[in-house]
DSSP file (Angstrom, degrees, kcal/mol; ACC not computed):
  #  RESIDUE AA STRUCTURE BP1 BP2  ACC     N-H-->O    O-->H-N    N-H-->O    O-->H-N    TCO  KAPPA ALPHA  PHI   PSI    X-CA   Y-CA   Z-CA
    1    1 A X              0   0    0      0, 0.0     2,-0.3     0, 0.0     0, 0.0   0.000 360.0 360.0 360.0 126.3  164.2   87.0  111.7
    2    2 A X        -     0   0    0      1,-0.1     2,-0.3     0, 0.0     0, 0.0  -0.704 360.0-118.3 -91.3 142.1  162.8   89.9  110.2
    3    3 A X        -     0   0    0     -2,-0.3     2,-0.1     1,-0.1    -1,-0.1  -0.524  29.6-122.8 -69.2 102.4  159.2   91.6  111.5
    4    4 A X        -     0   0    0     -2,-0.3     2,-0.2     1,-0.1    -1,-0.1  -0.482  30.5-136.1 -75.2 121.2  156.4   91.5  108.5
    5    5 A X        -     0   0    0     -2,-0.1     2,-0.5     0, 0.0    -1,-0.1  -0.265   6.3-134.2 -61.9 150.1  155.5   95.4  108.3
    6    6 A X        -     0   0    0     -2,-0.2     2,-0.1     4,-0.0     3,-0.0  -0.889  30.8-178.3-135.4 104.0  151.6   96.1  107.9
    7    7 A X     >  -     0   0    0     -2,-0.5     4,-1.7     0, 0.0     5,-0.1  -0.218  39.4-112.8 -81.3 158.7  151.5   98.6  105.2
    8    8 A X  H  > S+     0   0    0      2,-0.2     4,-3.0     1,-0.2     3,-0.3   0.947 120.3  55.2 -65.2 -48.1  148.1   99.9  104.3
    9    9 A X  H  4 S+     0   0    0      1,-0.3    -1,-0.2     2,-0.2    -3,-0.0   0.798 112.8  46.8 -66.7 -24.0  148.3   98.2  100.9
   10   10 A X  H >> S+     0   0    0      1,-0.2     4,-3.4     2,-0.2     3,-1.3   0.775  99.0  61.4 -61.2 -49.7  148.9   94.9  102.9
   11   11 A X  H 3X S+     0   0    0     -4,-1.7     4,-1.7    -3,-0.3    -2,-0.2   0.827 111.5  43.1 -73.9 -32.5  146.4   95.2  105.3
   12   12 A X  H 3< S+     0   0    0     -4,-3.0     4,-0.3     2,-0.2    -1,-0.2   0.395 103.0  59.4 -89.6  16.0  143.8   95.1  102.1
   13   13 A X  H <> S+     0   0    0     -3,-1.3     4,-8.7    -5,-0.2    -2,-0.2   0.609 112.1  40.6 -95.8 -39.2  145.3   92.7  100.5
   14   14 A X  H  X S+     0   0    0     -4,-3.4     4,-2.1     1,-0.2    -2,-0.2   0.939 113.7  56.7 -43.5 -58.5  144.5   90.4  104.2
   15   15 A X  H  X S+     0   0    0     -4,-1.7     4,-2.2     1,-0.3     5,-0.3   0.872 109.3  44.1 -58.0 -58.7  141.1   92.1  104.3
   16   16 A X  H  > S+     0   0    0     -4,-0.3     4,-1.2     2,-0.2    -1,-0.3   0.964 109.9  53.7 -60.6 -56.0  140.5   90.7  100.7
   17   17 A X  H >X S+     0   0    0     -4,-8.7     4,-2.6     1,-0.2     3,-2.2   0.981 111.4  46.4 -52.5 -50.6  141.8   87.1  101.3
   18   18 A X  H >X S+     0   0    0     -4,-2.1     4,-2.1     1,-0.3     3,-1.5   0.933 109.1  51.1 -47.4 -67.9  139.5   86.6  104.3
   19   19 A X  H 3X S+     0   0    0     -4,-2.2     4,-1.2     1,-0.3    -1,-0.3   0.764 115.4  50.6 -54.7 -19.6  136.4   88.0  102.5
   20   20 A X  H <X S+     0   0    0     -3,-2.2     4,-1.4    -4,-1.2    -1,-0.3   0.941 107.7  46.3 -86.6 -49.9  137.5   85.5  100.0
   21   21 A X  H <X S+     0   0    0     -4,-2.6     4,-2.3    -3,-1.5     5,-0.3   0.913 110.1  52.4 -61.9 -58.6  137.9   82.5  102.2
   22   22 A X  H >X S+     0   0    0     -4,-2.1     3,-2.4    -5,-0.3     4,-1.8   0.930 109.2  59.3 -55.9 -77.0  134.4   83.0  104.1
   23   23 A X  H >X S+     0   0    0     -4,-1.2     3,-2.5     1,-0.3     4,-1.8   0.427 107.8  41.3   0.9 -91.6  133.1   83.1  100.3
   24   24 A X  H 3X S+     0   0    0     -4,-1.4     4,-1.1     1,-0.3    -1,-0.3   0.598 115.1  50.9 -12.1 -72.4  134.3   80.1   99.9
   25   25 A X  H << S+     0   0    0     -3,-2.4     4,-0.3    -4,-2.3    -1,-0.3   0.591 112.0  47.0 -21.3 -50.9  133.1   78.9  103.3
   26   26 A X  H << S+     0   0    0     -3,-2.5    -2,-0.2    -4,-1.8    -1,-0.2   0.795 110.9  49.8 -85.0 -34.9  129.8   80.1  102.8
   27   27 A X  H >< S+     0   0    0     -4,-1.8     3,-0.7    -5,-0.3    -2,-0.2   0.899 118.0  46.1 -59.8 -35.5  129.4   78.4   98.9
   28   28 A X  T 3< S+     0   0    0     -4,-1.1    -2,-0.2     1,-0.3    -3,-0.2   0.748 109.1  48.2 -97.5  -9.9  130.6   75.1  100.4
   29   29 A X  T 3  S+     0   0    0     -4,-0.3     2,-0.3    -5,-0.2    -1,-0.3   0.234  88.9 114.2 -84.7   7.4  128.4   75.0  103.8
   30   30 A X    <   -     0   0    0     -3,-0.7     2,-0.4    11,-0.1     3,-0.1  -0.603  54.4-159.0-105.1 141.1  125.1   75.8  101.3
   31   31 A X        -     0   0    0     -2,-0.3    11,-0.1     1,-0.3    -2,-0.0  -0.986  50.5 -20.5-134.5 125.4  122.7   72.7  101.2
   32   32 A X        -     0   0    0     -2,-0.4     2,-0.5     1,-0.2    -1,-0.3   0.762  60.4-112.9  14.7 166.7  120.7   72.4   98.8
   33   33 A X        +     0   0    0     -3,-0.1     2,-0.3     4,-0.1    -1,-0.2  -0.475  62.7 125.1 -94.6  53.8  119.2   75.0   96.0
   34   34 A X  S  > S-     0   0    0     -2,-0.5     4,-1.3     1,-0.1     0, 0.0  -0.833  74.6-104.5-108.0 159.9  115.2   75.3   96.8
   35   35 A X  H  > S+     0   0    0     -2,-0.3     4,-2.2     1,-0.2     5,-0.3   0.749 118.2  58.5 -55.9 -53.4  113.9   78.4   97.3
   36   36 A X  H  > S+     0   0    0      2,-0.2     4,-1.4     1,-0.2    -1,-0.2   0.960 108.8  54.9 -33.2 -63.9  113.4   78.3  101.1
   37   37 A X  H  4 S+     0   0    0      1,-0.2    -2,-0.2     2,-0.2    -1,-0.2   0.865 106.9  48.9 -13.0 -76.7  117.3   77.7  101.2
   38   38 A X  H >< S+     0   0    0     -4,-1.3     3,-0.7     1,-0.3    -1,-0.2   0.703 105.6  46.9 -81.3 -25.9  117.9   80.3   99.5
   39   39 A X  H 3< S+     0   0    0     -4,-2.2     2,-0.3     1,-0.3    -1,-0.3   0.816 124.7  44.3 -79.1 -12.9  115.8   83.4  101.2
   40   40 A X  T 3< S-     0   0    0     -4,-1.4    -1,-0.3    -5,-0.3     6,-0.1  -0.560  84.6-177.2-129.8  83.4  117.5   81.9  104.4
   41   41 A X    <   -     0   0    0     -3,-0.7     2,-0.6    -2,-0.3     8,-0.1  -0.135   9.9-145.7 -66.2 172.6  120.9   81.0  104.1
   42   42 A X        +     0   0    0      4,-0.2     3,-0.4   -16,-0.1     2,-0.2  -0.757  48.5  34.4-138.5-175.0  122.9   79.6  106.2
   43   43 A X  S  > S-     0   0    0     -2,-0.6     4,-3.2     1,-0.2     5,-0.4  -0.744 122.2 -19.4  85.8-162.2  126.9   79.4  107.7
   44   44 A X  H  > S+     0   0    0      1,-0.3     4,-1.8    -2,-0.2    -1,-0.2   0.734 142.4  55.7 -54.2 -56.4  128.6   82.5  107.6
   45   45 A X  H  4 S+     0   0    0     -3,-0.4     4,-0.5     2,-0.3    -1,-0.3   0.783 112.3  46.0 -88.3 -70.7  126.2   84.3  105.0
   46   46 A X  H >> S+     0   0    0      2,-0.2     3,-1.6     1,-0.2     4,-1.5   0.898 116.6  46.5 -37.1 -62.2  123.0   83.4  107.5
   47   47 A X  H 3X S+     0   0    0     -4,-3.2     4,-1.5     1,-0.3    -2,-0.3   0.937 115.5  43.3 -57.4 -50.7  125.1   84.7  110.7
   48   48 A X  H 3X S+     0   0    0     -4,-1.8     4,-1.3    -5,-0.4    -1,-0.3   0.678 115.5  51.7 -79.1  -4.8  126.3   87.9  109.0
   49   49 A X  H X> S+     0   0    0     -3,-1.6     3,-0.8    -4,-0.5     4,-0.8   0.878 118.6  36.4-107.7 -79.9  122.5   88.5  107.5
   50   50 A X  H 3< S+     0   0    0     -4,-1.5    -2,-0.2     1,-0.3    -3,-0.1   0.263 116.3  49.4 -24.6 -45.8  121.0   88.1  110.8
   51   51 A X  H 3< S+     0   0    0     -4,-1.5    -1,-0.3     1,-0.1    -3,-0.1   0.749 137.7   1.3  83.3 -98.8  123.6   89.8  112.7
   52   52 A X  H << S+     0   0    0     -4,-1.3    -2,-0.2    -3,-0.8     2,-0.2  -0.130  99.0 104.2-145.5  72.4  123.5   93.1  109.8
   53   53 A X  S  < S-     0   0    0     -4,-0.8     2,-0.3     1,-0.1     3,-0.1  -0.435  81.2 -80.6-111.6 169.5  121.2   92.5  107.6
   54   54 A X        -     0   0    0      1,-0.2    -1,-0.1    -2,-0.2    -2,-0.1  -0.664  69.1 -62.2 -77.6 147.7  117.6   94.3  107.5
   55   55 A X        -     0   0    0     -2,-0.3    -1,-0.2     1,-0.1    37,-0.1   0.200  58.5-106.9 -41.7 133.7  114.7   93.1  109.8
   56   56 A X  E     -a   92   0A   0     35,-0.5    37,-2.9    -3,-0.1     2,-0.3  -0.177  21.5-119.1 -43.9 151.4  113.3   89.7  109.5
   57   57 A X  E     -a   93   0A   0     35,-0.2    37,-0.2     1,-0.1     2,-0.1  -0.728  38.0-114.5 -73.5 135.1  109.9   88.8  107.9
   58   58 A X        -     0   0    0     35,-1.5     2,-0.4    -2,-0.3    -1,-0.1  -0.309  37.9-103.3 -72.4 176.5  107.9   87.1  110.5
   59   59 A X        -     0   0    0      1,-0.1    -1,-0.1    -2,-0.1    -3,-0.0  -0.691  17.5-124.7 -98.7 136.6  107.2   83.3  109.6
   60   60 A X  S >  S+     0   0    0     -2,-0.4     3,-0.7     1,-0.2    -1,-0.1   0.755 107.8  71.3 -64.3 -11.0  103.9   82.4  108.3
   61   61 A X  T 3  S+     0   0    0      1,-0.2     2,-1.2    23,-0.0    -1,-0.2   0.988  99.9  42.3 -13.7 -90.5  104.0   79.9  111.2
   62   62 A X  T 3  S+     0   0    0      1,-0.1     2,-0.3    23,-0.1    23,-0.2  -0.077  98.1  81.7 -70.7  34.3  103.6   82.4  113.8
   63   63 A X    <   +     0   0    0     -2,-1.2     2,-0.3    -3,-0.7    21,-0.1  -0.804  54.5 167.7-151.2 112.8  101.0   84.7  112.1
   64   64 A X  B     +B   83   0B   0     19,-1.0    19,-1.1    -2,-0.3     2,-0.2  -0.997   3.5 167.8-140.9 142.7   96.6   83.5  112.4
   65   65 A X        -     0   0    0     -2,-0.3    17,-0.1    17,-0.2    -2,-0.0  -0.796  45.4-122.0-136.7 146.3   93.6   85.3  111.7
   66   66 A X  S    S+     0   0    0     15,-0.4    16,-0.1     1,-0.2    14,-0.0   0.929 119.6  43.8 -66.6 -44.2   90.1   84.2  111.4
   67   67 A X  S    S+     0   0    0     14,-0.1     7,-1.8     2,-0.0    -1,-0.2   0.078  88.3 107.6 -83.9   1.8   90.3   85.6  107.8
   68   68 A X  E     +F   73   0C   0      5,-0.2     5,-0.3     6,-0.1     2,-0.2  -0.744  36.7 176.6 -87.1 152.3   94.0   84.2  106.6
   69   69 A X  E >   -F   72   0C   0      3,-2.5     3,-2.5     1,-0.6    -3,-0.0  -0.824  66.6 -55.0-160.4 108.9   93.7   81.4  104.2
   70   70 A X  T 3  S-     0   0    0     -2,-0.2    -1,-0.6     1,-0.2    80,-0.0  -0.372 125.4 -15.3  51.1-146.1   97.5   80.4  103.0
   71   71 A X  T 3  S+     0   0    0     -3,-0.1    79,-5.3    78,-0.1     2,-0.5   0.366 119.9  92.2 -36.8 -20.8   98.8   83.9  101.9
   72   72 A X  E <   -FG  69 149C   0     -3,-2.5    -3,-2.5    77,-0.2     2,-0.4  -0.757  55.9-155.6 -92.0 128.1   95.6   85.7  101.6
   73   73 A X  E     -FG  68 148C   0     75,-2.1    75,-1.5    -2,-0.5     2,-0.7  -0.933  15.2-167.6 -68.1 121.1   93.6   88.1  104.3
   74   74 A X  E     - G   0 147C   0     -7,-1.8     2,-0.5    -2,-0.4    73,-0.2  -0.653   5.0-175.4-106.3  90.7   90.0   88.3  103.4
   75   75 A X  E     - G   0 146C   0     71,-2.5    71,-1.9    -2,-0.7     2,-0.6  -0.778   6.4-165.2-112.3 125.1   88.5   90.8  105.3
   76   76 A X  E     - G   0 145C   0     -2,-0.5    69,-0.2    69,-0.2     3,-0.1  -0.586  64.3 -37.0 -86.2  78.6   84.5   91.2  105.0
   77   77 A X  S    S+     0   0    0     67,-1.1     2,-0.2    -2,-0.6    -1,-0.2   0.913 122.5  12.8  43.4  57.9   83.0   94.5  106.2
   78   78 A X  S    S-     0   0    0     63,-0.1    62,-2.5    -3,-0.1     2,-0.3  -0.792  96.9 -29.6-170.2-144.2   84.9   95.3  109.1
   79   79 A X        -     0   0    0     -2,-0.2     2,-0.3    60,-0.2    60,-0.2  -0.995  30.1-154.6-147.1 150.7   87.9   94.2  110.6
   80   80 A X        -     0   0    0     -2,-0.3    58,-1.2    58,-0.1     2,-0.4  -0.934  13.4-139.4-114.5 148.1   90.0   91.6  111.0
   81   81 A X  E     - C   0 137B   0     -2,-0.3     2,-0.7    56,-0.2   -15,-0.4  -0.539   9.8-163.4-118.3 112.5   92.5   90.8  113.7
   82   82 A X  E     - C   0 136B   0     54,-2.3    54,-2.6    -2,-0.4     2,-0.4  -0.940  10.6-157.4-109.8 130.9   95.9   89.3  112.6
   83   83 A X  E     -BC  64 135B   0    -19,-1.1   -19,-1.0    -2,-0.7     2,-0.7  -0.872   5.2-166.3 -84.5  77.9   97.5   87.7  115.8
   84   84 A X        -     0   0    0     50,-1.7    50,-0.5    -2,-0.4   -21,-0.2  -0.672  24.6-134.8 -80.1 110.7  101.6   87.5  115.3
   85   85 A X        -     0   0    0     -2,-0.7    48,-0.2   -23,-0.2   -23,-0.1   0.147  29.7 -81.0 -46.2 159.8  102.8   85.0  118.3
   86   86 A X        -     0   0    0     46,-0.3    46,-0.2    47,-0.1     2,-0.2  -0.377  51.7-174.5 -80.6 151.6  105.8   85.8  120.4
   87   87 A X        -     0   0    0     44,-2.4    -1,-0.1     2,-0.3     5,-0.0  -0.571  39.9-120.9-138.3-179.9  109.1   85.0  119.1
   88   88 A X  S    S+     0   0    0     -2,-0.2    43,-0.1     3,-0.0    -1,-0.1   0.711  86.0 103.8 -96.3 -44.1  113.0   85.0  120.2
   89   89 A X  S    S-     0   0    0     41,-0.1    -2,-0.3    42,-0.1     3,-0.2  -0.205  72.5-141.5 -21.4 109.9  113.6   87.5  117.2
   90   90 A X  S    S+     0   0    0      1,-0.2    41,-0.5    40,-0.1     2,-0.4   0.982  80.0   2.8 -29.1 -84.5  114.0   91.1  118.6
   91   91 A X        +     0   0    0     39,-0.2   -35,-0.5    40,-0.1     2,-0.4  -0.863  66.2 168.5-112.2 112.0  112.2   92.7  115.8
   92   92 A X  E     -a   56   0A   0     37,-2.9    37,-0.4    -2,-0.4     2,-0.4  -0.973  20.8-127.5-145.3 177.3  110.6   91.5  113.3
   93   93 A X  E     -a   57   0A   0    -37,-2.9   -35,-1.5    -2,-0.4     2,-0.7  -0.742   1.8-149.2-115.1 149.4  107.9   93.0  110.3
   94   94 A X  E     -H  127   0C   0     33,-2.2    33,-3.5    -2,-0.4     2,-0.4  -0.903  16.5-162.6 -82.1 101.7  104.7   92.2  108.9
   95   95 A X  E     +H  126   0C   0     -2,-0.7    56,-0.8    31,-0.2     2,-0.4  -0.866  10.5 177.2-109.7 139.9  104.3   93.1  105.4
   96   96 A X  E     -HI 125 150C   0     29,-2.1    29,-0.7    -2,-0.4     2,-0.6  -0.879  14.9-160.6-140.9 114.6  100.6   93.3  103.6
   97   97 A X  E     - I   0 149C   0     52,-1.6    52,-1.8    -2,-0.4     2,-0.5  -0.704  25.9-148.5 -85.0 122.7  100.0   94.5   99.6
   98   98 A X  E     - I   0 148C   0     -2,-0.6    24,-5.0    25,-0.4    25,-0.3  -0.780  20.0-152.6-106.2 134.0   96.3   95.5   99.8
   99   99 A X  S    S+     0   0    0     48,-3.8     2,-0.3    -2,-0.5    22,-0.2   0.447  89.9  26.0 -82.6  18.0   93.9   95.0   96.4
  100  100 A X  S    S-     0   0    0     20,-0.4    22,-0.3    47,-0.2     2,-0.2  -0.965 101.6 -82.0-165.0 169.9   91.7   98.2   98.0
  101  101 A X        +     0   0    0     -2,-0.3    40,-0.4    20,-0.1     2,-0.3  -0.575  66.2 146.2 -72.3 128.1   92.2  101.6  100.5
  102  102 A X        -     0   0    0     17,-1.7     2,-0.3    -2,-0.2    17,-0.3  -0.718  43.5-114.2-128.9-144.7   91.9  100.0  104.5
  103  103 A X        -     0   0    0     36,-0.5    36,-0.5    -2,-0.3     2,-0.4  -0.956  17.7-160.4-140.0 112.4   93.6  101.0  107.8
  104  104 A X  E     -D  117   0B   0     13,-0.8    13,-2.4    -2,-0.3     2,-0.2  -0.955  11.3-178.2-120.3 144.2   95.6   99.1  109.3
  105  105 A X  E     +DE 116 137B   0     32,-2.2    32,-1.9    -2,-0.4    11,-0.3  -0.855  11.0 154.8-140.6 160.1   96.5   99.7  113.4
  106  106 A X  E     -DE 115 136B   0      9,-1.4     9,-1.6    -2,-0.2    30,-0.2  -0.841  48.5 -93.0 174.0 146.1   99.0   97.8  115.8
  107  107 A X  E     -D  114   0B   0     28,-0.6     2,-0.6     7,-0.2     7,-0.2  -0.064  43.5-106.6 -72.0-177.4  100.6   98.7  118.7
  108  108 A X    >   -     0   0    0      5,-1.3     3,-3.9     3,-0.4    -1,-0.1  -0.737  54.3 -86.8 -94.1 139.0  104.4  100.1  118.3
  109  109 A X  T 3  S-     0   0    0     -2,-0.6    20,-0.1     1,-0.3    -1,-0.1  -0.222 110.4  -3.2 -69.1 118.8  107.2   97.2  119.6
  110  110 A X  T 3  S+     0   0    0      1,-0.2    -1,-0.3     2,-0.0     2,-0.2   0.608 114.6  92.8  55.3  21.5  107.4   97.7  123.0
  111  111 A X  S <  S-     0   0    0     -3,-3.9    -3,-0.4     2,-0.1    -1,-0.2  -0.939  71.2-127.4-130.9 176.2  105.3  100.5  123.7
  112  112 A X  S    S+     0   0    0     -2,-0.2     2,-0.5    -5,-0.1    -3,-0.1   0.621  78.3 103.1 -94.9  15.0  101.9  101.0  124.7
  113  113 A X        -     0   0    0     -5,-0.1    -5,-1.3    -6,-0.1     2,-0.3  -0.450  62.9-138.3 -76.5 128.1  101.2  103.6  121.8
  114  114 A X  E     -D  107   0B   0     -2,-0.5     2,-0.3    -7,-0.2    -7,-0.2  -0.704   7.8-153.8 -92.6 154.8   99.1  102.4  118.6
  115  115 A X  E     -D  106   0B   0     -9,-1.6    -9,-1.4    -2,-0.3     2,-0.4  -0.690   6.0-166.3-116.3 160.3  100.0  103.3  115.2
  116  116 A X  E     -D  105   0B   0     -2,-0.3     2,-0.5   -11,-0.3   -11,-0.2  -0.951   4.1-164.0-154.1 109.3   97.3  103.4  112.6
  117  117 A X  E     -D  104   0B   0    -13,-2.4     2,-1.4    -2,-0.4   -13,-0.8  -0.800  15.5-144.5-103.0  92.4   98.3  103.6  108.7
  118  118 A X        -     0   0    0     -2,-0.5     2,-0.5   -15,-0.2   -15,-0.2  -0.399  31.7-160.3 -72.2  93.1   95.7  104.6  105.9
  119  119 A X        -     0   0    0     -2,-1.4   -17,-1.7   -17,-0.3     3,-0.1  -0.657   4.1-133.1 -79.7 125.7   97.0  102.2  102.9
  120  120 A X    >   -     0   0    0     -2,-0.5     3,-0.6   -19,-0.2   -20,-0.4   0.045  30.9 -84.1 -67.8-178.3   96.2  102.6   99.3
  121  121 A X  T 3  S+     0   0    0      1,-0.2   -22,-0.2   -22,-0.2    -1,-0.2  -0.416 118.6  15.0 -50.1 126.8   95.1  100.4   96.7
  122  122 A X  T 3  S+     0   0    0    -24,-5.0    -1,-0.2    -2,-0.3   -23,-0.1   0.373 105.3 123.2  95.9 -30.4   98.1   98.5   95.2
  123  123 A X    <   -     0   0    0     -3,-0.6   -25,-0.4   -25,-0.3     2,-0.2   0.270  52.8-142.6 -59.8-154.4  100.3   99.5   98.2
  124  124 A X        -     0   0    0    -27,-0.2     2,-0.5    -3,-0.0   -27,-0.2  -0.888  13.1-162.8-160.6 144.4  102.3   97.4  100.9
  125  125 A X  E     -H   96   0C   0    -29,-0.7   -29,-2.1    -2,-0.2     2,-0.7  -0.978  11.3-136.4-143.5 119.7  102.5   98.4  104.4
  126  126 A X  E     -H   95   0C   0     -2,-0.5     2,-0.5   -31,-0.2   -31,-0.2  -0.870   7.4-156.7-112.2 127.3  105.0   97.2  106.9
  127  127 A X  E     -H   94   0C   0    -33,-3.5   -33,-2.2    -2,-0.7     2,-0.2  -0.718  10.5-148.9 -95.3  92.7  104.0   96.2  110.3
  128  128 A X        -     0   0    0     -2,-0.5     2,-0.4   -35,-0.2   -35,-0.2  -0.453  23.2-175.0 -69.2 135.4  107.0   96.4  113.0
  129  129 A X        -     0   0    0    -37,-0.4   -37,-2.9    -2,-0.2     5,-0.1  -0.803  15.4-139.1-161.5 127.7  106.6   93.9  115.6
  130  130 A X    >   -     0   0    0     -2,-0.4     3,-2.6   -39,-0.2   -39,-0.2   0.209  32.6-100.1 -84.9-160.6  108.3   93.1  118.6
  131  131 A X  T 3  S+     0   0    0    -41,-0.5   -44,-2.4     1,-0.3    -1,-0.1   0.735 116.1  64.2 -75.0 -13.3  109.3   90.0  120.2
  132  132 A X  T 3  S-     0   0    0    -46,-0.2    -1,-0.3     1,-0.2   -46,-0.3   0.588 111.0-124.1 -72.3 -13.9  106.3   89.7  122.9
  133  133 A X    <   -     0   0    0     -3,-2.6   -48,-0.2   -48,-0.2    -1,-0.2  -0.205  29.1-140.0  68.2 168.4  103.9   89.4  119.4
  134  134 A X        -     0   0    0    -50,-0.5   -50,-1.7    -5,-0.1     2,-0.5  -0.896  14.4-106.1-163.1 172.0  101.2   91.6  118.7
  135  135 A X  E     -C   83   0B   0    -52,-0.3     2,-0.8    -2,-0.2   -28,-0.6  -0.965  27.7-162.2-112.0 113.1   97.4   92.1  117.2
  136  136 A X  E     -CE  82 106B   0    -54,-2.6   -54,-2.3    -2,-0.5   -30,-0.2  -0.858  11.1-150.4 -97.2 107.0   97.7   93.8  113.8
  137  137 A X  E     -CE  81 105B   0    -32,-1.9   -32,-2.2    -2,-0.8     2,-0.3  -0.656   8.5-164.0 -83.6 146.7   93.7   95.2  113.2
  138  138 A X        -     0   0    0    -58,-1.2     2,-0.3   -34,-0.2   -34,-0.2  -0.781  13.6-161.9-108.8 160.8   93.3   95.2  109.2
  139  139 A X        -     0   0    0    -36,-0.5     2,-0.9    -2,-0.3   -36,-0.5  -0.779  14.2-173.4-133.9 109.3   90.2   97.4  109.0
  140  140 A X        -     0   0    0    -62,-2.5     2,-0.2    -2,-0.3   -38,-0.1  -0.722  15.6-154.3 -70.1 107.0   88.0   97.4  105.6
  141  141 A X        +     0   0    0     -2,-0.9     2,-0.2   -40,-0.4   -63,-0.1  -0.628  45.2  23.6-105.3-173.7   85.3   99.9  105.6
  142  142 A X  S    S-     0   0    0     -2,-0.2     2,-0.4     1,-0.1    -2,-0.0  -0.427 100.3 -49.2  73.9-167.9   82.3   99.7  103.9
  143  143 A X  S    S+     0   0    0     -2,-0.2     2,-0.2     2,-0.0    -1,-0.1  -0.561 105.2  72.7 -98.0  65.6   80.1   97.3  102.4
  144  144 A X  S    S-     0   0    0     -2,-0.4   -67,-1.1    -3,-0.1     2,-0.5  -0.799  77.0 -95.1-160.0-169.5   82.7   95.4  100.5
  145  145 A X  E     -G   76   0C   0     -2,-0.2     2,-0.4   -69,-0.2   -69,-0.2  -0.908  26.2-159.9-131.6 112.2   85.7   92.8  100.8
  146  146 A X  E     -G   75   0C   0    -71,-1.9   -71,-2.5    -2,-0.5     2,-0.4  -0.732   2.3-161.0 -80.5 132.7   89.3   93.5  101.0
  147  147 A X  E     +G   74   0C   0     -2,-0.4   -48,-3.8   -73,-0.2     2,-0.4  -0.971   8.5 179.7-124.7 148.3   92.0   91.3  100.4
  148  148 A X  E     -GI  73  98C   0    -75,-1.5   -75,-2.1    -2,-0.4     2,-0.5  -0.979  12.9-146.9-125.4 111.1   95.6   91.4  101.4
  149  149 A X  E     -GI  72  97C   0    -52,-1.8   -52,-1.6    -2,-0.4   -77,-0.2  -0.768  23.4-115.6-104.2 143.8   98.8   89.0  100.7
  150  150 A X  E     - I   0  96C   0    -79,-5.3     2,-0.2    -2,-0.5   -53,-0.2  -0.140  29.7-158.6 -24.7 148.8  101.6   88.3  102.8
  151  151 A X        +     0   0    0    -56,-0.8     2,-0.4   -55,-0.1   -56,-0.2  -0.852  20.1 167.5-124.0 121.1  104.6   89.5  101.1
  152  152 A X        +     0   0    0     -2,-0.2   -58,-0.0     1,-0.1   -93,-0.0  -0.982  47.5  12.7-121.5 123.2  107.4   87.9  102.3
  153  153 A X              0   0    0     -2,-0.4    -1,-0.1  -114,-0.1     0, 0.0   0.516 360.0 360.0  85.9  21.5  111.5   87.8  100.7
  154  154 A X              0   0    0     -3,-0.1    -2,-0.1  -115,-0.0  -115,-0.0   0.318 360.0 360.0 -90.8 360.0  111.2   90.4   98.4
């Protein structure tokens, strides 16, 4: 019986079938089409985005404030204190598009140093946050009201 060589051109033709086969794997393990579904798959596609994929969005579960309402931060001439609860998740971020300039401060994951970011109008500012949770301060100054929304699975 003769020994099947592994030739370069061979060894990418394997590489291809596999990536083809997980495809496959991954279209036929997918349960339903709603929108939730789809920003979190799951099967092979879920594992390998989790795995190496970019940092998680925390879940709007694990994130209250006195001033959240659904999506929205309202914060009234001051500041307000966004709590995210502790998770199993190494890392994950807090993102906030703000309709006015604030500050927003929070410690750095898993040190005891705080970071402080002066956001514009219109921006988005992402908030690293480790797995113990953390207190993300929004801070509005002035006499006026800032609002901020989640952005999540963009």
């Amino acid at each position: 019986m003769k020994a099947l060589k592994l030739t370069q051109p061979r060894i990418a033709i394997l590489v291809l079938a596999l990536i083809a086969v997980l495809y496959v794997l991954s279209a036929v393990n997918h349960t339903g089409g709603d929108a939730a579904t789809l920003r979190k798959p799951g099967g092979f596609v879920g594992w390998f985005g989790h795995r190496f994929g970019g940092t998680p969005d925390a879940d709007r579960a694990d994130l209250s404030a006195p001033c959240l309402l659904e999506e929205k931060l309202t914060v009234k001439n001051g500041t307000c204190t966004l709590t995210v609860a502790k998770s199993t998740v190494d890392q994950r971020k807090v993102r906030l598009r703000s309709d006015s300039d604030v500050a927003v401060q929070a410690p750095a994951p898993g040190r005891d140093t705080l970071v402080r970011s002066d956001v514009e109008a219109g921006s988005t500012v992402s908030v690293a946050v480790g797995k113990g949770g953390a207190q993300i301060d929004v801070i509005c100054a002035g006499e006026r009201t800032c609002v901020l929304t989640l952005v999540t699975g963009e």
